[in-house]
C-alpha positions in Angstrom: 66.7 124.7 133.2 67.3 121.4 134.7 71.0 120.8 134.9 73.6 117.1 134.4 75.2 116.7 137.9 77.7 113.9 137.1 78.8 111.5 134.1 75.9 108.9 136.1 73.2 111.3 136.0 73.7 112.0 131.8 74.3 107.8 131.4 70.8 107.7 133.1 69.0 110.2 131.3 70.6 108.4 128.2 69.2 105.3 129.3 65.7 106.8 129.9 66.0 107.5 125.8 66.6 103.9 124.8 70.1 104.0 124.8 70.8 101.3 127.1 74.6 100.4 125.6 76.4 103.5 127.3 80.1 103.2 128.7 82.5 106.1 130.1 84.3 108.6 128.0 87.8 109.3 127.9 87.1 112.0 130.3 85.0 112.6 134.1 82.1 114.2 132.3 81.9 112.2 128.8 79.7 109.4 128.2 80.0 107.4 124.8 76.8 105.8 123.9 77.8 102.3 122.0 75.8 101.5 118.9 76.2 98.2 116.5 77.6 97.8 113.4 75.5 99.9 110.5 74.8 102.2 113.3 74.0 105.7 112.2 76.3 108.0 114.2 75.4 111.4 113.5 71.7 110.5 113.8 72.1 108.9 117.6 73.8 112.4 118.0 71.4 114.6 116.7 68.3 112.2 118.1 69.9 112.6 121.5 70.0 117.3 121.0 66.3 116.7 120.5 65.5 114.2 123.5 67.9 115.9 126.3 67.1 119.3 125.0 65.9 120.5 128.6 69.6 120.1 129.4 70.7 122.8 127.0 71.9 120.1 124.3 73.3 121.2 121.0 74.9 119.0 118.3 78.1 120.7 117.5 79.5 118.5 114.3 83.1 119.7 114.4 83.0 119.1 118.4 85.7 117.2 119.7 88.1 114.2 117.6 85.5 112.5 116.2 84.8 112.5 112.7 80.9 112.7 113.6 81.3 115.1 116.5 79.7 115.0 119.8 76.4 116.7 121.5 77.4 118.7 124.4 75.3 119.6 127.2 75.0 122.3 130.1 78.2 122.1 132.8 80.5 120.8 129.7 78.9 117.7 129.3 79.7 115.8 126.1 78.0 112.7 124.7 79.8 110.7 121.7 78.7 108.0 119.2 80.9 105.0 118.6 80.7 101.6 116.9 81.1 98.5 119.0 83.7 96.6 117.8 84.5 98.6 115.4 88.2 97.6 113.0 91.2 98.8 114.2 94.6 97.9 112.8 94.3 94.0 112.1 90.7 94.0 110.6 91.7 92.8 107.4 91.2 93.8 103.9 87.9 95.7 104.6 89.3 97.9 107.1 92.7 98.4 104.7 90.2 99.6 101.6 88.3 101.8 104.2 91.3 103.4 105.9 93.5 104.0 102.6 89.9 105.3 101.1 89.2 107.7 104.1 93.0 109.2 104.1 92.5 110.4 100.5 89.2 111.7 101.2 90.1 113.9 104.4 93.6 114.9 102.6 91.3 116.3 100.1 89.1 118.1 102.4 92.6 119.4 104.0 93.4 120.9 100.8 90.3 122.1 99.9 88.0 122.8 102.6 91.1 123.7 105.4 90.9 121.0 107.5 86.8 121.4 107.9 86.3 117.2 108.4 82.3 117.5 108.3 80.8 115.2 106.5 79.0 118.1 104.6 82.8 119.1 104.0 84.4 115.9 103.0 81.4 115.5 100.8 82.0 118.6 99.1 85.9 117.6 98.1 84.5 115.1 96.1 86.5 116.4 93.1 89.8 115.8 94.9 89.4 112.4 95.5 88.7 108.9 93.4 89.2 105.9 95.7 87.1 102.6 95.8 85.4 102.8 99.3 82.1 105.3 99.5 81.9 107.9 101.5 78.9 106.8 103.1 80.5 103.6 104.3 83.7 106.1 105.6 81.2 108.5 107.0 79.1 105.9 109.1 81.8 102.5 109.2 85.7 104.4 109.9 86.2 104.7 113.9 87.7 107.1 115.9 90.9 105.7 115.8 91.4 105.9 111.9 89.7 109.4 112.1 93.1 110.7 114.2 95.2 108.9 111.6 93.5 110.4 108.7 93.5 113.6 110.0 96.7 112.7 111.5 97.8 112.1 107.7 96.6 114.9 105.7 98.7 117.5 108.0 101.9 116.0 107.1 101.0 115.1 103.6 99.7 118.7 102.7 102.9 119.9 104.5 104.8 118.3 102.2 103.1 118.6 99.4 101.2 122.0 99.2 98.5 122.6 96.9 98.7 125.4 96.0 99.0 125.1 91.5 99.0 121.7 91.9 95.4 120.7 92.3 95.9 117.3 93.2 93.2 114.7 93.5 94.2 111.5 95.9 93.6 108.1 94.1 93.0 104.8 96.0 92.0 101.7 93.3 90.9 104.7 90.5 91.1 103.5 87.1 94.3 105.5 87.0 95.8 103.7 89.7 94.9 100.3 87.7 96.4 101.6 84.5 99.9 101.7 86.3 99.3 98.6 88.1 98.7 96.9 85.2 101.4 98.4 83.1 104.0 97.5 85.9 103.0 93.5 85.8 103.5 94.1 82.3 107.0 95.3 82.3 107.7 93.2 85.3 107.3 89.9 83.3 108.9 91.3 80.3 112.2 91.6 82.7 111.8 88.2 84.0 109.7 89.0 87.2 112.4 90.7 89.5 109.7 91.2 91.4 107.4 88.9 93.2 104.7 91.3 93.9 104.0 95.1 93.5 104.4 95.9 96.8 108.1 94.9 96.6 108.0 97.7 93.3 105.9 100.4 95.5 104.4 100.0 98.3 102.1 103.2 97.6 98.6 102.6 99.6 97.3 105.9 97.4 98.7 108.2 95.2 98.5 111.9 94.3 98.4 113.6 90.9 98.1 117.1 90.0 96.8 118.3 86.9 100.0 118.6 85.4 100.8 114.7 86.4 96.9 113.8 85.3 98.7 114.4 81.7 102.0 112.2 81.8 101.4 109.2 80.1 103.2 106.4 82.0 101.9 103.5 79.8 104.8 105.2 77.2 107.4 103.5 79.6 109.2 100.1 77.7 110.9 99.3 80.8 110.7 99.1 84.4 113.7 101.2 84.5 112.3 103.7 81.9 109.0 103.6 84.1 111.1 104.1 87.3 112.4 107.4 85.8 109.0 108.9 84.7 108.2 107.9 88.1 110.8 109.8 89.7 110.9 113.0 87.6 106.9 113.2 88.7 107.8 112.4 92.2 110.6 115.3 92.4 108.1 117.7 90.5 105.9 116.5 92.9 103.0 115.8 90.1 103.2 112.0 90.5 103.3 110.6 94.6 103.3 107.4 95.7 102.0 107.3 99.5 102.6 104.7 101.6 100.5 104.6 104.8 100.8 103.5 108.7 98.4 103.8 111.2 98.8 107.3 113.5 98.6 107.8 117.0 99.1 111.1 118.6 102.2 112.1 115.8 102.5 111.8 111.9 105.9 110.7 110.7 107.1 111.3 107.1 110.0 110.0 105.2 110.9 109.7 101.2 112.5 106.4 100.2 114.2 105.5 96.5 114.0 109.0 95.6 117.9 108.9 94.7 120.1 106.1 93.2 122.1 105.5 97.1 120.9 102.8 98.9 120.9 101.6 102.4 124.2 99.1 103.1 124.3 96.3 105.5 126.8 94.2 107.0 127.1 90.5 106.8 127.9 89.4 110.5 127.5 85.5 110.7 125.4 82.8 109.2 124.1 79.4 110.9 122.3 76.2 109.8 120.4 76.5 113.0 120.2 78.1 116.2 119.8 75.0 118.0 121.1 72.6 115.6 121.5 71.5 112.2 118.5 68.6 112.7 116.6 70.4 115.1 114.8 72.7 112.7 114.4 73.2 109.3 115.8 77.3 109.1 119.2 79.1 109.1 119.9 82.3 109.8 122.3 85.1 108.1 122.7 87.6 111.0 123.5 91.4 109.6 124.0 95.1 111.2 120.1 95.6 112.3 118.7 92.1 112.2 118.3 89.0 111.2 117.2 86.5 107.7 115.3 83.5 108.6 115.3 80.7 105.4 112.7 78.2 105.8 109.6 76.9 104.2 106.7 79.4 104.5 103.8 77.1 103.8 104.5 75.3 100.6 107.5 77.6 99.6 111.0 78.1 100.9 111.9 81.7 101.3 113.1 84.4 103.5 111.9 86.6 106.2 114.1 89.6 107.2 113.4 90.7 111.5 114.8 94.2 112.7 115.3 94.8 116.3 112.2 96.1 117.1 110.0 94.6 113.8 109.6 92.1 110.6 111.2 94.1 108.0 109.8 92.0 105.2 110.0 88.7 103.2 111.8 87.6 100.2 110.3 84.4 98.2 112.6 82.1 97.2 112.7 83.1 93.2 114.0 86.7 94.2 117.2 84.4 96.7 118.2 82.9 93.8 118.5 85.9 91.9 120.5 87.6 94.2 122.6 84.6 94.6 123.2 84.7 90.4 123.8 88.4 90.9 126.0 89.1 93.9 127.9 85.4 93.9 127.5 84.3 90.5 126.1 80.4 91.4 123.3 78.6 90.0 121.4 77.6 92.9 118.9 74.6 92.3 115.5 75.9 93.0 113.1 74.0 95.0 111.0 71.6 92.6 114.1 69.5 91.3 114.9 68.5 95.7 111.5 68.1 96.6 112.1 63.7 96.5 114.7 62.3 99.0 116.6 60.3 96.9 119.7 59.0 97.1 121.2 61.2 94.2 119.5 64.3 95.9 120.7 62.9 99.4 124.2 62.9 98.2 123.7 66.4 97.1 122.0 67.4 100.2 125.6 65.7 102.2 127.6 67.8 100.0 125.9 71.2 100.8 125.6 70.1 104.4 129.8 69.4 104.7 130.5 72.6 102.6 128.3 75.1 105.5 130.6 76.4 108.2 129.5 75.6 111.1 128.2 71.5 110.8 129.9 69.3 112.9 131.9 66.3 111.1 129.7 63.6 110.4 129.8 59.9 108.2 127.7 59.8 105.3 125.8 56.9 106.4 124.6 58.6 110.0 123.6 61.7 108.0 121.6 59.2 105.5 119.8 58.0 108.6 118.7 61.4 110.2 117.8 62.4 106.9 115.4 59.6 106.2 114.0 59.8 110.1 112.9 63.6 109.0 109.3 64.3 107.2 109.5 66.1 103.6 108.4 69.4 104.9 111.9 69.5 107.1 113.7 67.7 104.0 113.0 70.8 101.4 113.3 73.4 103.6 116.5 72.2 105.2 118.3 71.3 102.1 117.2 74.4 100.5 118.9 76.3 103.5 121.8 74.6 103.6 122.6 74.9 99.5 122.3 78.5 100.3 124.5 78.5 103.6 127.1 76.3 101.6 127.4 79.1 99.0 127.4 82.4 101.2 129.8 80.3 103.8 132.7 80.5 101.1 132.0 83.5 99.6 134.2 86.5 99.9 133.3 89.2 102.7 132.4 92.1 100.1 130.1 89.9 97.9 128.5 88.8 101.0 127.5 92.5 102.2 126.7 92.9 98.8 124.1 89.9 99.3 122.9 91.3 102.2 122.2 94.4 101.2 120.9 93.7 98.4 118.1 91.6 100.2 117.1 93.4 102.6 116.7 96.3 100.5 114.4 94.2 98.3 112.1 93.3 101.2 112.1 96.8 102.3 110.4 97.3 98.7 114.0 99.9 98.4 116.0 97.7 95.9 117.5 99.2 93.2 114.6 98.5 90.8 111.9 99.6 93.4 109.9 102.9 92.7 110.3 106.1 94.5 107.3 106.7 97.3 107.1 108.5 100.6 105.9 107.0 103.6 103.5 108.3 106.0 103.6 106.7 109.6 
C-alpha cells in the first residue's frame, strides 16, 4: 500500500482529486481542504475515503473537533472539511439564529445521545429540541468554531441541570418561547414600559423546560412581578431556565444572575460635563466603582452607555434615566422632545442647568448664549440633556446617588430589580 510522506504529498494527492482550495491544518500532518459557502462537508469527506483509498483512508465521523469529522489516512494523516469564510462572532443575525439554534440541538444530543455529536445523533434528539434554524442548515452552515462552543455549552449546561426526570426539550424562537415573549410586552406596557426591550427583562438566548415546566401556564401572570415569581419558582425547580449564551473557547463559564432579591451595589465616584470640556463634546460622564456612564445622543436619542474596565456593560435609553431620576432623586426631568429648539426660553433653561453642574467654570450669560448658538442641534440636545441630568445628580445626596448608580447599571446589565432570573453560559 502506497503510503502519505508529508502534509505536501496528501495536499497534492488532494489536488490531483479536484480539490484545488487546500491550506494547512492546525497540526504537521493535517490538511483542511476549503470549500464555499453551501458546501457539503461530510460529502467532500466521504468523496475524498473513496478517491485516496489506496492510502488506507477511512471516514471516521466522530474523528477529531469537528462537528463533521475528519478522514484519516495511513501514518496519522487527517484531512478536514471547512467553509471559507465561514461566520464567526460578528456575523450578524444569521449567525446568532444559527448558533443559539445549534446550542439547543447539541445540548439535546448531550442529554440524550451522551455527547454522541453525529449528525445521525443530533438528528435523532429531535424530540429535545424546537428552535427556529434547521438542522440541515446547522449540520452543513455552523463552523468549527461554534461546534467547540456548542459542545463547549452543553457540558456545563447538563452539569448544572441534569436530566435525569426532567426531560427537558431546549427552545430557541418555539411557539412557547413567543407565548412568553409576547405576554412580557404585554405586562411590560401595562406597567408603563420599565423596560425598553426584553433583553433588559431576560436576556435568555434559549430556554429549557421539562415536562413538569411544559405544564405551568405563565400567560396566568397579571404582572410583571407576578410573572417574575413564576419565573423564579421554575428556575429554582429547575423546570423553567432562561439561558443566556457567549461564545466559548477552550472553557465554559457558568453563573446564575437575579435568582435572589440582593443586587449588585455600586459606588458613585465623580461626575463631569466633559472630559475635555464643557463645549468640546456633547457627553458627561458619572464615574462609579468598575466603570464608567457616558450620556450623549446615540443617533437620534440621548441616552446612556455603561463601560467596565475591560468591556461595554450595556446601555440605558433615555426613558429608563428619567425613571431612575423620578425614583432614586425624586425630580421631573424634561425629556428630550420639549429641548429639541434653541430658543431663548430653552437657552435660559439650558444656562440654569449648566451653572447648577459642579464642575463648569463661571461664565456671563451672554458668552454662553454665543457658544450655544455657534454649536449645531445634534450638540445642542445632547449637551443640554446631559447637563439637566449632571445639575440634578451634582446636588444630590451621596446615598441617593449610589442608589442611582446602582440602580442603572444594574438595569443595563438586564439584573435590575424587575429583570427575570436566567443563567449565563460564557
Amino acid at each position: 500500500m502506497p503510503t502519505i510522506k508529508s502534509r505536501d504529498d496528501l495536499k497534492i494527492e488532494l489536488d490531483k482529486c479536484g480539490y484545488s482550495d487546500v491550506v494547512d491544518g492546525k497540526t504537521s500532518k493535517t490538511a483542511v481542504v476549503q470549500l464555499p459557502k453551501g458546501g457539503d462537508r461530510e460529502g467532500s469527506l466521504r468523496e475524498i475515503e473513496k478517491k485516496l483509498k489506496k492510502f488506507g483512508a477511512r471516514y471516521n465521523p466522530t474523528g477529531g473537533q469537528s462537528s463533521v469529522g475528519r478522514t484519516e489516512l495511513t501514518g496519522s494523516f487527517y484531512v478536514e472539511c471547512k467553509i471559507k469564510g465561514g461566520g464567526g462572532s460578528g456575523a450578524g443575525s444569521d449567525i446568532t439564529e444559527l448558533a443559539e439554534s445549534a446550542q439547543c440541538v447539541y445540548l439535546a444530543a448531550k442529554y440524550n445521545k451522551k455527547g454522541d455529536y453525529s449528525h445521525k445523533s443530533l438528528g435523532a434528539a429531535k424530540s429535545s429540541y424546537d428552535v427556529s434554524d434547521t438542522l440541515k442548515r446547522i449540520n452543513e452552515k455552523i463552523t468549527d468554531d461554534w461546534v467547540e462552543s456548542s459542545k463547549l455549552g452543553a457540558a456545563v449546561i447538563a452539569k448544572q441541570f441534569p436530566n435525569a426526570g426532567k426531560n427537558y426539550v431546549a427552545h430557541r424562537g418555539s411557539s412557547w418561547v413567543d407565548s412568553l415573549e409576547n405576554h412580557w410586552k404585554l405586562l411590560n406596557n401595562e406597567a408603563g414600559k420599565p423596560f425598553t426591550n426584553l433583553n433588559k427583562w431576560s436576556p435568555a438566548d434559549m430556554y429549557i423546560v421539562s415536562s413538569k415546566g411544559k405544564t405551568i401556564d405563565l400567560t396566568k401572570a397579571k404582572t410583571l412581578v407576578e410573572l417574575n415569581s413564576m419565573m423564579l419558582a421554575a428556575y429554582k425547580s429547575k423546570d423553567i431556565v432562561g439561558i443566556s449564551l457567549k461564545k466559548m473557547r477552550g472553557t465554559a463559564q457558568f453563573k446564575e444572575l437575579n435568582v435572589n432579591k440582593n443586587r449588585t451595589t455600586y459606588e458613585f465616584i465623580s461626575s463631569t460635563t466633559g472630559l475635555r470640556g464643557f463645549f468640546q463634546s456633547g457627553d458627561g460622564y458619572i464615574m462609579f466603582n468598575g466603570g464608567k456612564a457616558q450620556f450623549r445622543k446615540f443617533g437620534s436619542t440621548w441616552q446612556g452607555e455603561l463601560k467596565g474596565k475591560n468591556a461595554n456593560m450595556g446601555k440605558v435609553s433615555g426613558g429608563p434615566v428619567i425613571g431612575f431620576v423620578k425614583e432614586y432623586f425624586k425630580k421631573d426631568m424634561t425629556p428630550q422632545r420639549e429641548l429639541s429648539v434653541a430658543d431663548d426660553a430653552t437657552i435660559d433653561q439650558f444656562y440654569e442647568w449648566y451653572n447648577a453642574c459642579g464642575d463648569t467654570p463661571e461664565m456671563t450669560k451672554y458668552d454662553f448664549y454665543k457658544e450655544v448658538k455657534a454649536k449645531d442641534m445634534n450638540w445642542f440636545v445632547s449637551k443640554i440633556m446631559t447637563a439637566q441630568l449632571m445639575a440634578i445628580v451634582d446636588n444630590a445626596p451621596k446615598k441617593q446617588k449610589d442608589a442611582f448608580t446602582s440602580g442603572m447599571v444594574n438595569y443595563a446589565a438586564s439584573e435590575s430589580i424587575l429583570s427575570g432570573p436566567y443563567c449565563k453560559v460564557y
